[in-house]
N, C-alpha and C positions, 0 to 999 in steps of 0.2 A: 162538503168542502174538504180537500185533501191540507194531512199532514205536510207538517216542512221537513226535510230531509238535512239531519243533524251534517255539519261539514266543520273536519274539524279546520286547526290552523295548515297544519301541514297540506291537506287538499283541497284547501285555499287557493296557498300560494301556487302548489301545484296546477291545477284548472287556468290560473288567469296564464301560468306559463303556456301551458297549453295551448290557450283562443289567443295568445299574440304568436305562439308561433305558426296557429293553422291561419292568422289573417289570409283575407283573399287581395284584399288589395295591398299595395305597397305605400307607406308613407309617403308624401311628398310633399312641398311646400304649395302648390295649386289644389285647388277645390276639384275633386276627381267627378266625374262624368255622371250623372245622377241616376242613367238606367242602371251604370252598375253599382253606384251606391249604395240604387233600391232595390236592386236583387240581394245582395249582400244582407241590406237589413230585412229584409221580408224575413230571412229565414232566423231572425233574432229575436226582431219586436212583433206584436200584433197588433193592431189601430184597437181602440178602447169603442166594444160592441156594443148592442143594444144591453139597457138592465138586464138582470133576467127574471125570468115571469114565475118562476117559483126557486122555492130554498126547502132542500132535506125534502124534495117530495111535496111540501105545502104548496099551495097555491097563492102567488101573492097577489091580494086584490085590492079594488080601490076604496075598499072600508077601510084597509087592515094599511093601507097607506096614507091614507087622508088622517086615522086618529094619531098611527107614527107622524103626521108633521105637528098636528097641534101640541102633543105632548112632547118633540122635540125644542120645544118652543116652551115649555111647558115649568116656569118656576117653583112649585108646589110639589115638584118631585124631591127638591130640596127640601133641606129641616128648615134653612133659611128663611125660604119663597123670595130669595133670591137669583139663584144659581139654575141655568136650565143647560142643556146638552149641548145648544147655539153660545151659553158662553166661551165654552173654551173651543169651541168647534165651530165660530161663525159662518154662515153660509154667505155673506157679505166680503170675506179675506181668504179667500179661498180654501174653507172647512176648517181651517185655525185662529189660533189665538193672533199671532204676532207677537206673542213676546217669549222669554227665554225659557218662563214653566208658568203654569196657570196661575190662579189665586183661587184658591176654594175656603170653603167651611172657614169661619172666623178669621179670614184674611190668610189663612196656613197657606204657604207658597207648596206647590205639586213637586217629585220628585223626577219629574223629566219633561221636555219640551212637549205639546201638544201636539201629536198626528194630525194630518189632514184627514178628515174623515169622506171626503171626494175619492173615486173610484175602490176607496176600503174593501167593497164587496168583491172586488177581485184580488183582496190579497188571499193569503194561504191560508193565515191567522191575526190575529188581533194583539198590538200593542207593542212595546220596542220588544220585548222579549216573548212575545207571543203567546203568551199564559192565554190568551181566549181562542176558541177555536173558530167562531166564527161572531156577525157584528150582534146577533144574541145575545150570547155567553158575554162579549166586550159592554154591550148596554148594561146590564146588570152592575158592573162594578165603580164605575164612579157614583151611580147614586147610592150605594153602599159603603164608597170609601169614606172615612172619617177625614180624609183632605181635601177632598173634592164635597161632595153634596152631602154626607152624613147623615143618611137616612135607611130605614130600617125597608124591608119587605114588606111588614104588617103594616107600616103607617103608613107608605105609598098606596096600599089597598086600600085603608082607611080615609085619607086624602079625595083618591077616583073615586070610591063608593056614596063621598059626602057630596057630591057635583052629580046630582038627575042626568044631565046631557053627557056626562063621560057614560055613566052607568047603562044609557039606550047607545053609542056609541061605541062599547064593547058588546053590547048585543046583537049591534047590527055586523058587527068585525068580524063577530064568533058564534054565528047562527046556531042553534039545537046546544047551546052549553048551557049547563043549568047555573053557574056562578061565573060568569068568563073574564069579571074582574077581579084577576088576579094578575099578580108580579112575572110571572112570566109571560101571560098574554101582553102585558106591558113591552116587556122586550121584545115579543115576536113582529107588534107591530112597528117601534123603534126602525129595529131591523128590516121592513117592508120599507118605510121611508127611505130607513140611510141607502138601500138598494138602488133608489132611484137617481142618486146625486153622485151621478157621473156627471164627465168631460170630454164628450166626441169633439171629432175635427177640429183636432189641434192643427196648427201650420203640419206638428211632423205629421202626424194621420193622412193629412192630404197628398204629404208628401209620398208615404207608403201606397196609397191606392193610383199612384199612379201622375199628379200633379207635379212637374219638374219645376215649374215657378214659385210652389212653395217654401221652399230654401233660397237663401242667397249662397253666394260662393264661402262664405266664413262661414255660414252655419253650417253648410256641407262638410266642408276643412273640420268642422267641430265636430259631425258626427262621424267621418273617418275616423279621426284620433279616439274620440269615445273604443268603437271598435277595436281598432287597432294598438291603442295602450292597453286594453283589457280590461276597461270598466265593464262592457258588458257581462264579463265574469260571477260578478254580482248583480248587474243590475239588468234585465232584459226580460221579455213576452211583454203581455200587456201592458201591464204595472212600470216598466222599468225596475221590480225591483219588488220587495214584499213578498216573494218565494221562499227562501230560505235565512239561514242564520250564516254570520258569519263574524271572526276577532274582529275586533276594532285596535286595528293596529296588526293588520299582517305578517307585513314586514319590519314597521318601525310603529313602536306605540307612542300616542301622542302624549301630550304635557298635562298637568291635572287640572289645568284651566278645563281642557275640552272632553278630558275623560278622566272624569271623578274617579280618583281610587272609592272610595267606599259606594258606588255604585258597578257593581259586579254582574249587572246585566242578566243574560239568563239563567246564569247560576243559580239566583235568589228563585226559579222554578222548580230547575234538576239536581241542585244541589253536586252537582259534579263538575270535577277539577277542570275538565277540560272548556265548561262553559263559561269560566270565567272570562268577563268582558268580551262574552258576543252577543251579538245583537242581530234583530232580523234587518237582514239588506232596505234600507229606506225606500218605498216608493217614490219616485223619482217622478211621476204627473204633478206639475203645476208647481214644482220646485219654485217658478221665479216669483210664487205668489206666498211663501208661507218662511220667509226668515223667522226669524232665525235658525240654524241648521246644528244637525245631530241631536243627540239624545239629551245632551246637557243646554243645549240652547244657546250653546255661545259663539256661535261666529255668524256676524248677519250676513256678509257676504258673499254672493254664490262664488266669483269667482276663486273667493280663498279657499273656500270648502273645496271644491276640485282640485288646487292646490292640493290641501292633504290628505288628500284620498287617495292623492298619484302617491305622493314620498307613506303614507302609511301603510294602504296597503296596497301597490303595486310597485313599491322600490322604484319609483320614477321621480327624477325632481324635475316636474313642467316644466318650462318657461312661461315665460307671461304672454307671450301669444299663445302657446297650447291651450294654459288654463283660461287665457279668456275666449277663444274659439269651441272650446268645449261648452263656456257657459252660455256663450250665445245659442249653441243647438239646444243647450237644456230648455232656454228660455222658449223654444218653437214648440215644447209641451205643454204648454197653457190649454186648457180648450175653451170650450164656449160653457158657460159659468151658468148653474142651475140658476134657474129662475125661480124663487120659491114665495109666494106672499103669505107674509107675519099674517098668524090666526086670529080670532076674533076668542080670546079664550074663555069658558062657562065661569063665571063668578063663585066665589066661597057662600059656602052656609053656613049657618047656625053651628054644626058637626063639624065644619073643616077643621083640623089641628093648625094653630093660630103657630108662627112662627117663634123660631129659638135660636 
């Protein structure tokens, strides 16, 4: 899984100046011709591919994916045996919560809105500010965090060790291991599952392979302007977006409703001046399914979020047909929604550690 490539503010603004002035097409008030809108975009976005069949070299298979869903699913990773990975990452609301930051561990509110965790495996790294390098490293930490699930490494293993059928379960996942329940093997199979909870053939997907009838005229209008105002800048290949870091507030930073001063985003990483208040570029798949939007969780509505994206960071102030023509293309990145059916999960023993 490749690094994100640090950008500071000034080559930022720079870059988005750049892709508006290399646009190919010219604004205009009609919905432009879709062969060339879809040449235009082939060479920005990619249609969201097959999973892929292995991570780092391993092999992903269908043990090692079948025990990631149940333990996705899986309350007893919590201290609670309340809280599982589908709480704040519903596979039912399109891989989030819905609401403005989670509830973990003794009702404690989380300190930023919940990611979708739908096509994750293609972003670059994990989490608003990417502290994980891939969805791994990212499973490990909320059942660690004291906000979210509050549980140790040892008693996760203690937990799976006291369930017989987890126990043949990791044996079957992790053939020739003479211990193979452990905390990491936990997350590798995590990460096998979340791999597979992608979003093919959205409308846009269709659109890019070659389908003219899957846009109307205003969504087309919408993803011109995307282009051509310079969202792409930030947000484009597969993902729309989850590549790189970027200020929140490029050109104009917003109010502290929407961008907490005391959340300093990747700084709280690298500790350096520059990364104060940036954040990795939001993937932009299935947008119209996971309001509330940005890192703080406060604004439900798509079209206002384009709004300030244009005035923050591309020094544009929309109009209300731009911002709402822009959301209607966002909304054509929906895909077709994992099907995943709720486990049948092994019962506690005698040994399980009893909730707290």
């Amino acid at each position: 899984m490749k690094h994100f490539r640090p950008i500071t503010l000034a080559l930022a603004a720079a870059l988005a100046t750049t892709v508006s002035a290399l646009a190919i097409a010219k604004e205009n008030t009609s919905a432009p011709a879709a062969a060339e809108l879809r040449s235009m975009a082939s060479a920005i976005f990619q249609p969201i591919p097959d999973p892929p069949t292995e991570i780092r070299g391993e092999k992903i298979t269908p043990e090692k994916i079948e025990l990631g869903r149940m333990l996705f699913f899986e309350p007893r990773l919590s201290r609670s045996h309340i809280i599982s990975c589908n709480t704040c990452h519903s596979i039912g609301t399109g891989g989030a919560d819905n609401v403005p930051v989670s509830i973990g561990h003794g009702w404690q509110k989380g300190p930023r809105n919940s990611p979708t965790v739908f096509n994750a495996v293609f972003n670059a790294a994990q989490f608003w500010d990417g502290r994980a390098d891939d969805l791994m490293e990212q499973a490990k930490g909320p059942v660690q965090a004291s906000v979210e699930m509050n549980n140790t490494p040892e008693q996760v293993e203690i937990t799976l060790r006291s369930m017989p059928e987890y126990v043949e379960a990791f044996r079957t996942a992790f053939p020739g291991e003479e211990s193979p329940v452990t905390f990491d093997n936990m997350a590798r199979v995590l990460e096998a599952f979340q791999s597979t909870l992608v979003t093919p053939d959205s409308r846009f997907d269709l659109f890019l392979k070659g389908s003219d009838d899957a846009l109307d005229a205003e969504e087309r209008q919408g993803l011109s302007l995307f282009i051509n105002k310079a969202c792409i800048a930030c947000h484009s290949g597969v993902n729309l977006g989850g590549q790189a870091y970027f200020p929140f507030g490029v050109i104009q930073r917003p109010g502290a409703d929407i961008l907490p001063a005391e959340d300093k985003g990747r700084f709280s990483v690298t500790n350096t001046a520059t990364d104060e208040y940036v954040f990795r570029a939001s993937p932009l798949r299935n947008v119209a399914l996971t309001a509330p939007y940005f890192h703080s969780g406060e604004v439900w509505d798509l079209k206002q979020a384009v709004a300030i994206m244009g005035s923050s960071q591309l020094g544009h102030t929309l109009t209300d047909d731009e911002a709402g023509s822009i959301a209607r293309f966002l909304e054509t990145l929906t895909g077709i929604q994992p099907k995943v059916e709720y486990p049948t999960l092994p019962r506690s023993t005698a040994t399980t550690p009893k909730p707290e």
